[in-house]
C-alpha positions in Angstrom: 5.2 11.6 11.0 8.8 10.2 11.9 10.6 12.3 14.2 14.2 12.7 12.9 16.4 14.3 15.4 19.7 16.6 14.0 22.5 17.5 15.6 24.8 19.7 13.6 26.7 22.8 14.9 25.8 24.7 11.7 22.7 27.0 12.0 22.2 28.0 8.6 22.4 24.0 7.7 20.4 22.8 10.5 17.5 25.3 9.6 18.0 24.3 5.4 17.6 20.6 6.7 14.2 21.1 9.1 12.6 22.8 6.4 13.8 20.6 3.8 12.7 17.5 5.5 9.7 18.9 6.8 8.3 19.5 3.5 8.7 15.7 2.7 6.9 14.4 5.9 9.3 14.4 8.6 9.1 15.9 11.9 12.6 17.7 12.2 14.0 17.9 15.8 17.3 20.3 16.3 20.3 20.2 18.7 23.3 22.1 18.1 25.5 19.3 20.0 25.0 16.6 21.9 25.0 18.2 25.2 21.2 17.0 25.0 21.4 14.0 22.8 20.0 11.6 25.8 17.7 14.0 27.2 16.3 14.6 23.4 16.1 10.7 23.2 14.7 10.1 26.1 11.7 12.6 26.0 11.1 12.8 22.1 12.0 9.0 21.1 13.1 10.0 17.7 13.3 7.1 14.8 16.5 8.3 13.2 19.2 10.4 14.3 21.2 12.2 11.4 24.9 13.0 13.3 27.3 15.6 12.2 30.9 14.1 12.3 32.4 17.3 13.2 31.6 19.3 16.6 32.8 21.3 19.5 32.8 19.1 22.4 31.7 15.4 21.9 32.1 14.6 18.6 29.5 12.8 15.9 31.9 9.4 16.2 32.0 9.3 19.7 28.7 10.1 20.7 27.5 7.2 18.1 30.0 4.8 19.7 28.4 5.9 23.3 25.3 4.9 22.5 25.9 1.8 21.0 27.7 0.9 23.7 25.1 1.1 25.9 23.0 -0.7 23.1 21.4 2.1 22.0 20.3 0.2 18.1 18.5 3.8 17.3 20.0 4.3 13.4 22.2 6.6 13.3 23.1 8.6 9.7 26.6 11.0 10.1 27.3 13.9 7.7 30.9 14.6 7.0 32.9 17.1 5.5 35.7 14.7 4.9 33.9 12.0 2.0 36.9 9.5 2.1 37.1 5.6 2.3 38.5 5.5 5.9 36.1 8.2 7.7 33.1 6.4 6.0 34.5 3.3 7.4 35.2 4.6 10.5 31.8 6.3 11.1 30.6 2.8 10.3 32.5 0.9 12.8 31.5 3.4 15.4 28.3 1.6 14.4 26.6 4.2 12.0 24.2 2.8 9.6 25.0 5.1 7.1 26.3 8.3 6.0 26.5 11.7 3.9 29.7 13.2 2.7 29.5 17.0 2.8 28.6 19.5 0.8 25.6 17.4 -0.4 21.8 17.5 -1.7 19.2 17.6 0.6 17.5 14.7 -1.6 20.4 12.7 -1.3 19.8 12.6 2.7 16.2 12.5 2.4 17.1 9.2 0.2 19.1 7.5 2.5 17.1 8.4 6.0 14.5 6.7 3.7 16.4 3.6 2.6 17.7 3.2 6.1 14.1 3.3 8.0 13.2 0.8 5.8 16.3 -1.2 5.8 15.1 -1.1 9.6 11.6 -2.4 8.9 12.6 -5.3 6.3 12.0 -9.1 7.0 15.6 -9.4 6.8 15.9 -7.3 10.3 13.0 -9.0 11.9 12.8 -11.7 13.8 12.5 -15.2 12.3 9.4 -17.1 13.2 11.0 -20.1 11.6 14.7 -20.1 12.6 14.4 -21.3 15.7 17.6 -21.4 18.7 21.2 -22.1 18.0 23.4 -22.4 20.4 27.4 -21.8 20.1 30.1 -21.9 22.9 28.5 -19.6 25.8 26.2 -18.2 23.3 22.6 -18.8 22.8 20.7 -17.3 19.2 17.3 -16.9 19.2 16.1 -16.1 16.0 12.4 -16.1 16.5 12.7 -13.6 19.5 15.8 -11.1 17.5 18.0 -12.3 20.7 21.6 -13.0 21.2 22.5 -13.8 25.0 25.7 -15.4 26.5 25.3 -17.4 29.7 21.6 -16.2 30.0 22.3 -12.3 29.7 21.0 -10.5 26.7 23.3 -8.9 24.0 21.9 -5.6 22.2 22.2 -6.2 18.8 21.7 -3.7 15.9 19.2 -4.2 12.8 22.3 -4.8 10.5 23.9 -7.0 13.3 21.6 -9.3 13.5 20.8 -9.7 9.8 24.1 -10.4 8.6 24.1 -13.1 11.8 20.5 -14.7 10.9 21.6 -14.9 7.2 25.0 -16.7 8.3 23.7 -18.8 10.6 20.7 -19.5 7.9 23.5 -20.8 6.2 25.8 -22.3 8.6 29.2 -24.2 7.3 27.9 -22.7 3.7 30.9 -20.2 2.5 28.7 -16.7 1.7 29.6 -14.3 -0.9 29.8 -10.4 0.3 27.0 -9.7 -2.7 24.9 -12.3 -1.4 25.2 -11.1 2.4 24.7 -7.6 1.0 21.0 -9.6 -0.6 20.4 -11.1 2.2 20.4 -8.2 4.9 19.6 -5.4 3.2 17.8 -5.9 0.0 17.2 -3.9 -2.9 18.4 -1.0 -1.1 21.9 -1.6 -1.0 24.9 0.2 -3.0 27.6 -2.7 -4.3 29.5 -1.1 -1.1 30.2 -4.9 0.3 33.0 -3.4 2.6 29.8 -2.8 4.7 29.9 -6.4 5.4 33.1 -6.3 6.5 32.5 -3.5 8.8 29.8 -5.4 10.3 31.7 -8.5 10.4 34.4 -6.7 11.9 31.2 -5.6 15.0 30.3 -9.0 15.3 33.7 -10.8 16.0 33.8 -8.6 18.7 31.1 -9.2 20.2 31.0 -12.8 19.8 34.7 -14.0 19.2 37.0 -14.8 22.3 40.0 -13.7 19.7 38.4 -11.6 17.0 41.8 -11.9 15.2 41.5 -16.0 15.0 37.4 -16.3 14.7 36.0 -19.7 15.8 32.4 -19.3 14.9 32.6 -16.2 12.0 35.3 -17.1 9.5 36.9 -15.7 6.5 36.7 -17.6 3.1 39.4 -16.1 1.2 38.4 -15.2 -2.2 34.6 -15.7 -1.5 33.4 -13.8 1.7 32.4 -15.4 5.3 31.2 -18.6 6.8 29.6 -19.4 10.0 30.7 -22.8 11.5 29.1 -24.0 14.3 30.0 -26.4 16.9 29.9 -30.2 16.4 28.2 -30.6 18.8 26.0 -27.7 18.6 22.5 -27.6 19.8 19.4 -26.5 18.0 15.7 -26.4 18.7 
């Protein structure tokens, strides 16, 4: 059974939700807040952890940032009371994989911890046998192994991450439409919601870009979608 831990400061909710889930295969763990997140990770190694956006103490966005920032790619679905545009977005820039506006359907989250456990297990968030090693500035992609390292030390990367890098750099110097991206990383499972792209374009330049506001490597093709543009002189095996 996949363990699926939740952390929501509701009772009556958290209860619905382990018997709800329960009765479609899942093994439901419970936490009112995340005083125990890590220790619950730690001991129980859940496969997906469905965050409440909305708590006493440490709240559902920053305990998701937290752990990504210690490259923690566990997926990560928040529920929210507040279904607009901006909290979505934010919830994914904190580096959410998906989430649940409140009050919803329990087959509605039973659909997407679904869609996102296999967005996880897609060829699209594997590693590619065939793609070889790029390297770029300080960096070094390895797409057989899934791994991006800068001057030898290893960058966590998440499923999505690395998908939407694999399928730029698949197509390097190739302007990429945000449908196609949305294709190309996550399948038939996607909603036409290509701001998702952006959001994880918005991750990568981060990570990768010396000045995220004037990308060298992951540009913007106004009126189309992204590029990636590799050195010149760029090396790969």
């Amino acid at each position: 059974m996949k363990k699926i831990l939740l952390i929501d400061d509701d009772p009556e909710l958290r209860q619905l939700l382990a018997t709800y889930l329960g009765r479609h295969g899942f093994d439901t763990l419970l936490l009112p807040d995340t005083r125990q997140l890590d220790a619950y990770l730690e001991r129980y190694h859940p496969h997906l952890v469905v965050l409440d956006l909305m708590m006493p103490g440490e709240d559902g966005l920053a305990a998701c940032r937290r752990l990504r920032a210690r490259g923690e790619t566990l997926p990560v679905i928040m529920l929210t009371a507040r279904d607009e545009t901006v909290d979505r977005v934010i919830g994914l820039e904190m580096g959410a994989d998906d989430y649940v506006g409140k009050p919803f359907d329990p087959r509605e989250l039973v659909a997407r911890i679904e869609a996102v456990l296999r967005r996880g297990a897609r060829p699209a968030a594997a590693p590619d046998p065939a793609g070889g090693v790029l390297r770029f500035g300080e960096w070094t992609f390895d797409r057989a192994a899934r791994q991006l390292s800068r001057g030898g030390e290893p960058v966590a990367l998440t499923s999505g991450e690395f998908a939407l890098l694999n399928a730029l750099v698949a197509n390097a110097s190739r302007p990429m439409k945000r449908e196609r991206l949305l294709e190309l990383t996550r399948g038939d499972e996607s909603e036409s919601f290509d701001r998702a792209i952006d959001v994880q374009m918005h991750r990568l330049r981060r990570l990768i870009e010396d000045d995220p506001a004037h990308p060298r490597y992951l540009q913007t093709v106004w009126g189309v979608g992204y590029t990636f543009v590799p050195d010149a002189a760029g090396e790969a095996q």
